[in-house]
C-alpha positions as CSV (number, residue, x, y, z in Angstrom):
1,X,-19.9,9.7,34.4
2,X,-21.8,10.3,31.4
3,X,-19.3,11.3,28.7
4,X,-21.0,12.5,25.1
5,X,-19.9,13.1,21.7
6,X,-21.0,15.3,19.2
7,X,-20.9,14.2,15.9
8,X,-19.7,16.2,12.6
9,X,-20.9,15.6,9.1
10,X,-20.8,17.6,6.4
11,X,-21.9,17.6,2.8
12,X,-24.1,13.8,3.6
13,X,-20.5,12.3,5.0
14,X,-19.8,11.7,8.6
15,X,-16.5,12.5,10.0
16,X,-14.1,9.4,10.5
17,X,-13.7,11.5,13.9
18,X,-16.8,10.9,15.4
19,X,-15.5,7.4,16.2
20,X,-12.4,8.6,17.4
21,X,-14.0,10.5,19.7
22,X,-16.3,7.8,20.7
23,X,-13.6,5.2,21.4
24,X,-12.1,8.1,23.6
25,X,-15.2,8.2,25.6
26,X,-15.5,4.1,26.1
27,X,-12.3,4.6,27.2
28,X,-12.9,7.4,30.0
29,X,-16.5,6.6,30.9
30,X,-17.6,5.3,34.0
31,X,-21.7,5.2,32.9
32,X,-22.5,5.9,29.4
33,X,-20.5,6.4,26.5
34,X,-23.3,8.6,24.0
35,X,-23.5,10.2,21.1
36,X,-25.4,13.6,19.8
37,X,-26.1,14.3,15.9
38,X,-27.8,17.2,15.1
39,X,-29.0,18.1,11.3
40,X,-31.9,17.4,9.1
41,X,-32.0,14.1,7.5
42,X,-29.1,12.7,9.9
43,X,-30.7,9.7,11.1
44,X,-28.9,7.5,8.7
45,X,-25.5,8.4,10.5
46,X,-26.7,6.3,13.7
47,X,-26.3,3.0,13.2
48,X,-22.6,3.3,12.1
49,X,-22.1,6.1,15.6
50,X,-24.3,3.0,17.9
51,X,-21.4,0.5,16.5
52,X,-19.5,2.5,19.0
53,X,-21.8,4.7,21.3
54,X,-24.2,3.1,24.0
55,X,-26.4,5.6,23.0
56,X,-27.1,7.5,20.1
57,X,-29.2,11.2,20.4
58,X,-31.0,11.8,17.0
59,X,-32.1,14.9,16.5
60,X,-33.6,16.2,13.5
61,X,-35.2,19.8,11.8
62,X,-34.9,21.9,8.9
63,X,-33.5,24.6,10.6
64,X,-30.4,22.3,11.5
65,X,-29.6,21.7,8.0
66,X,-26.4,23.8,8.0
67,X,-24.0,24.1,10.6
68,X,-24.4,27.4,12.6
69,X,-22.8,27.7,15.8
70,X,-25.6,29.6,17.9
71,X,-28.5,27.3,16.8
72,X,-26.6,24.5,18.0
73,X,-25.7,25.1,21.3
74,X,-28.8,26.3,22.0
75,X,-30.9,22.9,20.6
76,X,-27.9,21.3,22.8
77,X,-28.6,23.0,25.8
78,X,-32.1,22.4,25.7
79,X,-31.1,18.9,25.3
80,X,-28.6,18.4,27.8
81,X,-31.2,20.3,30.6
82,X,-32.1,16.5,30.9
83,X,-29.3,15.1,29.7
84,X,-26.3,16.2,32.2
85,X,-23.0,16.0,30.5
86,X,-20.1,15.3,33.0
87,X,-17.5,15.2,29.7
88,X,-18.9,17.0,26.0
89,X,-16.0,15.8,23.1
90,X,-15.8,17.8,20.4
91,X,-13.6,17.5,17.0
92,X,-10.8,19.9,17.3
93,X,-11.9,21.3,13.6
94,X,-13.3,24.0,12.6
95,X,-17.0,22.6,13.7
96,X,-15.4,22.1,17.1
97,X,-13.3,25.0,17.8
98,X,-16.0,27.1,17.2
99,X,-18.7,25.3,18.9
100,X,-16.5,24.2,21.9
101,X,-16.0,27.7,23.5
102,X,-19.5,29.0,23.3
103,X,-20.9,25.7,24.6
104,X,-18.2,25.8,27.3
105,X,-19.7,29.4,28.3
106,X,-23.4,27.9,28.4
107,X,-22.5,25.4,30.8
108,X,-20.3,27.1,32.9
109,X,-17.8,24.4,32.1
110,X,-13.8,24.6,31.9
111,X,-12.7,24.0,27.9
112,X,-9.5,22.8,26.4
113,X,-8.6,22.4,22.9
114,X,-6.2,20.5,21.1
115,X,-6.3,17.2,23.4
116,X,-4.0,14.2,22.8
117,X,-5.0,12.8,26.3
118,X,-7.8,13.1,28.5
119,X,-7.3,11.2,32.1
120,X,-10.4,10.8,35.2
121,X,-8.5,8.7,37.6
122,X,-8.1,12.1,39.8
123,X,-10.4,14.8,38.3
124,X,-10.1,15.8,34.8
125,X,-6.7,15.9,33.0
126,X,-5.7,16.6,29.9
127,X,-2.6,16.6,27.7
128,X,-1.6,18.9,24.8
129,X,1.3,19.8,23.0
130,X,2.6,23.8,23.6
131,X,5.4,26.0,22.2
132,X,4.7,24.2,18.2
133,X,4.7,21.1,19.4
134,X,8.2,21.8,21.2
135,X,6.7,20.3,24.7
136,X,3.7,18.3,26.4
137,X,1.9,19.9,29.2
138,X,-0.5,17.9,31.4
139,X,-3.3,20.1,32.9
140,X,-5.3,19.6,35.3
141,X,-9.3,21.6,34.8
142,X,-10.5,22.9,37.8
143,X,-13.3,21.3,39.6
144,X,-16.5,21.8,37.7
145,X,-19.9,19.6,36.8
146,X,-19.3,19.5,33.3
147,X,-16.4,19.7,31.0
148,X,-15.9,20.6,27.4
149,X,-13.1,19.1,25.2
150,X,-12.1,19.4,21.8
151,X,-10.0,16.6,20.7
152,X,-7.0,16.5,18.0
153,X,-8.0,14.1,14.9
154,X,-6.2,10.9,14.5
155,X,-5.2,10.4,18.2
156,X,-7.8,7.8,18.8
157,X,-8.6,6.0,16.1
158,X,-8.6,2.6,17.9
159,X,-12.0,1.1,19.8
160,X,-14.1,-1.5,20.4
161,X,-17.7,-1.6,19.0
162,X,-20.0,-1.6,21.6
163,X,-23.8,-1.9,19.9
164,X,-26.0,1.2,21.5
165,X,-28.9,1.9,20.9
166,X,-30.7,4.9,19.0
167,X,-33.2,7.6,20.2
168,X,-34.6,10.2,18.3
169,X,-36.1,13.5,20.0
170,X,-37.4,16.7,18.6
171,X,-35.8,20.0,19.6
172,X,-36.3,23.3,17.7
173,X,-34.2,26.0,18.2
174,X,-34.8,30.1,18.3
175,X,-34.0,32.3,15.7
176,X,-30.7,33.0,15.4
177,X,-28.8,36.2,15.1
178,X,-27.0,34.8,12.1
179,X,-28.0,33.5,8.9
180,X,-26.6,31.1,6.3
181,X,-26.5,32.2,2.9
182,X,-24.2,29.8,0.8
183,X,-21.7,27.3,1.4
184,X,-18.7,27.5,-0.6
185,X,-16.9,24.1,-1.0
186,X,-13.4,24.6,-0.1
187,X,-10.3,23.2,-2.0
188,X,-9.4,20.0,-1.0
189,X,-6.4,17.4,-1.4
190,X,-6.9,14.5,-3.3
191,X,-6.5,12.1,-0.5
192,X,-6.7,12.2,3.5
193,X,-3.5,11.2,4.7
194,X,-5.2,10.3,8.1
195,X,-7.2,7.7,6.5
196,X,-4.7,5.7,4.6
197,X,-3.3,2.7,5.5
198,X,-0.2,2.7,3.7
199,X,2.2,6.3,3.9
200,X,5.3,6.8,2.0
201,X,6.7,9.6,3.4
202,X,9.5,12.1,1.9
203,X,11.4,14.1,4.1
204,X,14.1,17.0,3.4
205,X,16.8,14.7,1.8
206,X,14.4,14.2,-1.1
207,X,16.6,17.2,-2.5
208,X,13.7,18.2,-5.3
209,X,10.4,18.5,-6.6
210,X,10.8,16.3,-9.0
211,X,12.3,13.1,-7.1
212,X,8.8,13.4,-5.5
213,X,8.1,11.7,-8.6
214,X,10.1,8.5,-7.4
215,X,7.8,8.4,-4.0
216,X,5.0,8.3,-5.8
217,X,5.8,5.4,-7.9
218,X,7.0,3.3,-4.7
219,X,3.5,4.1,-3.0
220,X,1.5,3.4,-6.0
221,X,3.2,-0.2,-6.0
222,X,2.6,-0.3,-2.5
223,X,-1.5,0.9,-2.9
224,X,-0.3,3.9,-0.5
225,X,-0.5,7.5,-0.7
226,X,2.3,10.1,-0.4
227,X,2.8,12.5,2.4
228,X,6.0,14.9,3.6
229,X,7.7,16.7,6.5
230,X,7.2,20.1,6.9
231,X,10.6,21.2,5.2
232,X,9.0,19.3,2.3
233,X,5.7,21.1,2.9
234,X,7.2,24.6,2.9
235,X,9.3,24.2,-0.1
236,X,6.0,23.8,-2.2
237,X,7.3,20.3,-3.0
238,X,3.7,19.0,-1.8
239,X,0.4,20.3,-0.5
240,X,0.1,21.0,2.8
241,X,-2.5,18.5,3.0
242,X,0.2,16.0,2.7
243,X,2.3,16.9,5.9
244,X,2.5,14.9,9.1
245,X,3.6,16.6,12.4
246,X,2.6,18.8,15.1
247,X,1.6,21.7,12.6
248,X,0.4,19.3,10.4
249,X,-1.6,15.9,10.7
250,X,-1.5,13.1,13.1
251,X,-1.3,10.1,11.3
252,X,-1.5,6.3,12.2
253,X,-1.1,4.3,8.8
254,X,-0.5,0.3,8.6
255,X,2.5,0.7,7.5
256,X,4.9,4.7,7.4
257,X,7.5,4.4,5.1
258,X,10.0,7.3,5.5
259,X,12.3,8.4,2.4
260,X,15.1,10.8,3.7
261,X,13.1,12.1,6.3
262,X,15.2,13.3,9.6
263,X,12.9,12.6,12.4
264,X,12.3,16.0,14.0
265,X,10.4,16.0,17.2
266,X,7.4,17.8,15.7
267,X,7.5,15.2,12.9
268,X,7.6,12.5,14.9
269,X,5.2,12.9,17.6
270,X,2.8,13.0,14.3
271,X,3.3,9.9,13.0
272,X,5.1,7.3,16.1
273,X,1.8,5.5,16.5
274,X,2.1,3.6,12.9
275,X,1.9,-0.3,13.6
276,X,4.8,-0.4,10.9
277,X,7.6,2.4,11.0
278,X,10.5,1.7,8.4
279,X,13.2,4.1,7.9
280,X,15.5,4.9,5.1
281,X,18.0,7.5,5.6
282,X,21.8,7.6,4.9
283,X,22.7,8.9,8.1
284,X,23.4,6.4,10.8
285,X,22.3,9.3,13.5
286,X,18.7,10.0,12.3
287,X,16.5,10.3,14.8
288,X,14.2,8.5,13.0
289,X,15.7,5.5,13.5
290,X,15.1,6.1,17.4
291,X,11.2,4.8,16.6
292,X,11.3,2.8,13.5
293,X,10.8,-1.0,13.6
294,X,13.1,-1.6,10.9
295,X,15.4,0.9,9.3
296,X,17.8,0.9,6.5
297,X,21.3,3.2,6.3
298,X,21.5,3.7,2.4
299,X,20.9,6.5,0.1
300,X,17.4,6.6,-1.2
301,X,18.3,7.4,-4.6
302,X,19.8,3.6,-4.7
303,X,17.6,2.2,-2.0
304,X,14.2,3.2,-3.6
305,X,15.0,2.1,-7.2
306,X,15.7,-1.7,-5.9
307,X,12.7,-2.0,-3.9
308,X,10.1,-0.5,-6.8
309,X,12.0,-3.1,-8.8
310,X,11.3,-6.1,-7.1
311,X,7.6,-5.1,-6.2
312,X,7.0,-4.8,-9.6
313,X,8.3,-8.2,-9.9
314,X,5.9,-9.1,-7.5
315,X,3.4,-8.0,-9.4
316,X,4.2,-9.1,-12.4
């Protein structure tokens, strides 16, 4: 089974995914674990993907300088003629969700979207979450010689490096129908809660906008960022950026520290993989408590006070 991913980067960065998707496919392969970048002047982005690919496809061209959905698939089914993909993983962004159908439709191949868990003991399964996040489905892709997944960000983010090796190739594609005329940099958050090692995380019980103020004191002592629930989140308290769950981001930091937060289902299941979970909430009953390591049953508002105290003692 020759399982590829295809690599995103954007703006001269490569997307932490591409590794997560890359530890997925050591984890699932049963020949080759490989991975495609496409772009002009991308070659630099392959010895950090052959850390974790057997093999890494360069390949290179003006024309590939932006992202544009038709002339990719069609320099990827020209390569993939002689390359046969029995699994192509694909970031479940906005590169992938757009790329993944219309390659899926080139190779006659079944598609899902979303993926939390991808399983080839028995065919092809794969696990998402349905309903918001409200239940897990596994499904089972009908029989087919190639399959096209796109795969949630921050699911795998654990791997062994595996020292590939890199190939470059030449592939041109056709003119496309579409064009690209500018890019327009998007607003973004200042930090990426699914890269940081340290979360403090503020849930309902923070009662107002400006005890946020108190979080971000505690994570700053801590060198850790500040993220929220979604009732956090829809108040305006933070960006949305900032919120962990099913409708938000899948996070798995070091160490989650939860202020106040409940432990809703959809919260939860976006945050139970951090190595350290520690809970403090003044109800006994929080489900949060049902997957933190250590938890405390104390108001926060007394709790949170103490503890920036004594690491600022610490620290002197």
């Amino acid at each position: 089974m020759r399982v590829f991913a295809i690599a995103e980067h954007r703006m001269g960065e490569l997307n932490p995914t591409s590794i997560e998707l890359l530890n997925l496919a050591n984890a699932i392969k049963k020949e080759s674990s490989e991975a495609v970048i496409l772009g002009k002047d991308v070659k630099g982005f392959a010895d950090e993907l052959a850390k974790y690919a057997d093999k890494v496809w360069v390949i290179q061209d003006d024309s590939l300088e932006f992202f544009n959905p038709e002339t990719y698939v069609d320099v990827l089914m020209q390569f993939f003629a002689n390359n046969k993909p029995d699994i192509v993983l694909l970031p479940n962004t906005s590169f992938g969700i757009e790329l993944a159908p219309l390659l899926a439709v080139k190779l006659n191949a079944p598609v899902a979207t979303d993926v939390v868990g991808v399983d080839v003991s028995d065919g092809v399964k794969v696990s998402k979450y349905i309903f918001q996040g409200k239940l897990m489905v596994d499904l089972k892709l009908r029989e087919a010689e190639s399959y096209v997944l796109a795969i949630r960000q921050g699911v795998f983010k654990e791997g062994s490096e595996v020292g590939g090796s890199v190939e470059e190739i030449s592939l041109k594609p056709s003119e496309p129908k579409r064009k690209f005329v500018q890019y327009i940099e998007p607003e973004v958050g200042e930090v990426d809660i699914t890269q940081a090692d340290i979360l403090v995380t503020v849930g309902r019980g923070i009662d107002d906008a400006s005890n946020i103020e108190l979080a971000e004191e505690l994570a700053e002592l801590l060198g850790g960022v500040v993220a929220g629930s979604r009732p956090v989140i829809d108040n305006g308290w933070l960006p949305k950026d900032r919120q962990i769950g099913i409708s938000g981001k899948t996070v798995k930091p070091k160490l989650y520290l939860g202020l106040a937060v409940s432990g809703a289902f959809q919260h939860v299941m976006g945050m139970k993989d951090s190595e350290l979970i520690i809970a403090i909430n003044k109800d006994p009953e929080a489900p949060i408590f049902g997957v933190a390591h250590y938890g405390i049953v104390g108001d926060i508002f007394e709790v949170v006070p103490e503890l920036v105290e004594q690491l600022s003692k610490l620290k002197g």
